[in-house]
N, C-alpha and C positions, 0 to 999 in steps of 0.2 A: 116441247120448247115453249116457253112461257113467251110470248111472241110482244106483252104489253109491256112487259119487264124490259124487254131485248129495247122496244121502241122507247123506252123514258132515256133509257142505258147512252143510245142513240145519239137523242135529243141533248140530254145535257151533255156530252163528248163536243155534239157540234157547236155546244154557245160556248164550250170553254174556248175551241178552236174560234171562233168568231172571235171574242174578248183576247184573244193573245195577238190575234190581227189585230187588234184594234190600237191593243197596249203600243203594238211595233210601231204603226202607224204615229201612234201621239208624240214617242221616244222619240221618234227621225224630225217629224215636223217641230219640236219646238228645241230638239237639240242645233238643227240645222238657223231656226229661228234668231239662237243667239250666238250665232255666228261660227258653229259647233263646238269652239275653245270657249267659250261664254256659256255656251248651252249644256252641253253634258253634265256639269253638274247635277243642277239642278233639273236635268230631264229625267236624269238616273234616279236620282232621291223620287222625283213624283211619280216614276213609273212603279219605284220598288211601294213607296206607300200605297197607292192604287192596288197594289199586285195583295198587299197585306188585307189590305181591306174588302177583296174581292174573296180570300182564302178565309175569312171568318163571314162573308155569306151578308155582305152589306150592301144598302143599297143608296146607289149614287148617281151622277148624271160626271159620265166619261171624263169628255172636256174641258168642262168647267173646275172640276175636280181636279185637274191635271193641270191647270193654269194659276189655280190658287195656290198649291204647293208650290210650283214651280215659282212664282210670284215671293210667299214670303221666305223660301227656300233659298234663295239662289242664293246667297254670298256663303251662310255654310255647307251648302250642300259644294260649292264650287269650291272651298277647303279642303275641303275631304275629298274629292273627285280626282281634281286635276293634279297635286302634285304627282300622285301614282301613275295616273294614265300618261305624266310625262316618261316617269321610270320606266313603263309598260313602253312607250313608244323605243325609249331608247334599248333597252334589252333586246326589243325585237331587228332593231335597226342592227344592233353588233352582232344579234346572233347572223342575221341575215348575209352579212358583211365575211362574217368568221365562216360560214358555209359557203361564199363565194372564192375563199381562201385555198379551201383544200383541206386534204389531210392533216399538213402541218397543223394545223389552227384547232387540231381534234378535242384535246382537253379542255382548252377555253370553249367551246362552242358548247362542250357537252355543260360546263359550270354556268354557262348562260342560260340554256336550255331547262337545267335544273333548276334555276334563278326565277327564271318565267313561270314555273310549274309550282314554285312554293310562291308566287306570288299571285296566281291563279286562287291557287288554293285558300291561299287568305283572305283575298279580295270577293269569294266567292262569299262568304258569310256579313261583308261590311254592309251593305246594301238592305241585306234583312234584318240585321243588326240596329240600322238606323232606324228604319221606319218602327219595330219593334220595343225598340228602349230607349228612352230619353238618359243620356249619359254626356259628359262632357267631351268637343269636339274631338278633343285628341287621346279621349280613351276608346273609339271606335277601331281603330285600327292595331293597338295592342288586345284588345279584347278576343277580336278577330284571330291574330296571332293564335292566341291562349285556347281559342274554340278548335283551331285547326288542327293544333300541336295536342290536345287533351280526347280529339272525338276521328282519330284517324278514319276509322269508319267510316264515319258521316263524311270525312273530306274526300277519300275516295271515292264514294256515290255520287259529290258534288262534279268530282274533276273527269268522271265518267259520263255526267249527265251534258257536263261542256261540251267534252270531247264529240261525242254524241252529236251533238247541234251544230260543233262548229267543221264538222265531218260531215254532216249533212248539207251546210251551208255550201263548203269548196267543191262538192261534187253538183251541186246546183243553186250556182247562185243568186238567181232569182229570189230565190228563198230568203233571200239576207231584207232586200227592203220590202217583203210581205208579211214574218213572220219569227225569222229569227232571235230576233233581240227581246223582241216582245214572248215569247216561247219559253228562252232562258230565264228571261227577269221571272216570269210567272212562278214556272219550275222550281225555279230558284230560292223563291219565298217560299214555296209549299211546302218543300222540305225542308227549311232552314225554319217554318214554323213548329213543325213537328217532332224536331231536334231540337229548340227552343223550350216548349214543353216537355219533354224529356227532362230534361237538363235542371229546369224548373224542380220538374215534379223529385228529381233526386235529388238534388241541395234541400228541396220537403223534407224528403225520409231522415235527413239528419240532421233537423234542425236549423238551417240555414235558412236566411232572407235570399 
């Protein structure tokens, strides 16, 4: 057993775990900051570009980084954020409602349900998306669509890697304001960079910008 291998192996396991605490951390405090409906935008955009720019191995000072973004971000980032996170609210509220229902309420609950999970699914790429490509506000979320609906694969992995996190979270939830969010968003980009290059590299092979 290579024992100096195993310890680097280690070490850097433990600083991504550090940095994905830290990311949760930044997320809650400056979402909470502005007043959570004000703040989530823009907390989500600077945690997702932080997460981008930690996955190409840059180097930054946390905070400050997180405040600047969040700073010249916030009205499009809050664009892009909250109209869905209302949709997101309410899907969940009716599905929640239609399960209080009963049986009767079966097929609406289940068209909810499915509603939630293709919106998961899309929503899962806008964030990496943003920080990744400079494109106009309101082609980030059809683009998104296009990524979901063209790389099933990859969205599968994505809604697996949620499920994942957010199955880990309900069975202990402490986990939610230590490490959670900040976990996902990380995750999140790492593989949405990865499939981003992919994606790249084959629009390459045939001559595509």
């Amino acid at each position: 057993m290579n024992h100096p291998a195993m310890s680097i192996r280690l070490q850097a396991a433990c600083s991504e775990l550090i940095w994905a605490v830290q990311l949760n951390l930044m997320w809650i405090v400056f979402t909470l900051a502005g007043g959570v409906i004000g703040g989530l935008g823009p907390a989500t955009v600077a945690a997702y570009t932080l997460a981008r720019r930690r996955t190409r191995n840059e180097s930054f000072h946390g905070w400050a980084e997180f405040w600047t973004v969040y700073r010249r971000e916030f009205v499009r980032a809050s664009l892009l954020v909250l109209p869905v996170a209302a949709l997101a609210t309410v899907l969940v509220g009716n599905y929640l409602y239609l399960s209080a229902l009963g049986p009767s309420m079966g097929a609406l609950r289940i068209a909810t349900f499915v509603a939630l999970i293709a919106l998961a699914g899309v929503g899962a790429y806008v964030g990496p998306l943003y920080a990744h490509y400079d494109l106009p506000l309101r082609a980030y979320w059809p683009k998104a669509a296009q990524l979901a609906l063209l790389r099933p694969a990859s969205s599968v992995l994505l809604l697996l890697a949620l499920s994942a996190i957010a199955y880990a979270t309900s069975t202990a939830p402490i986990l939610a304001p230590v490490i959670s969010f900040g976990a996902w968003i990380y995750l999140n980009t790492w593989l949405c960079q990865r499939f981003f290059a992919e994606n790249e590299a084959h629009l390459h092979s045939k001559g595509n910008s």
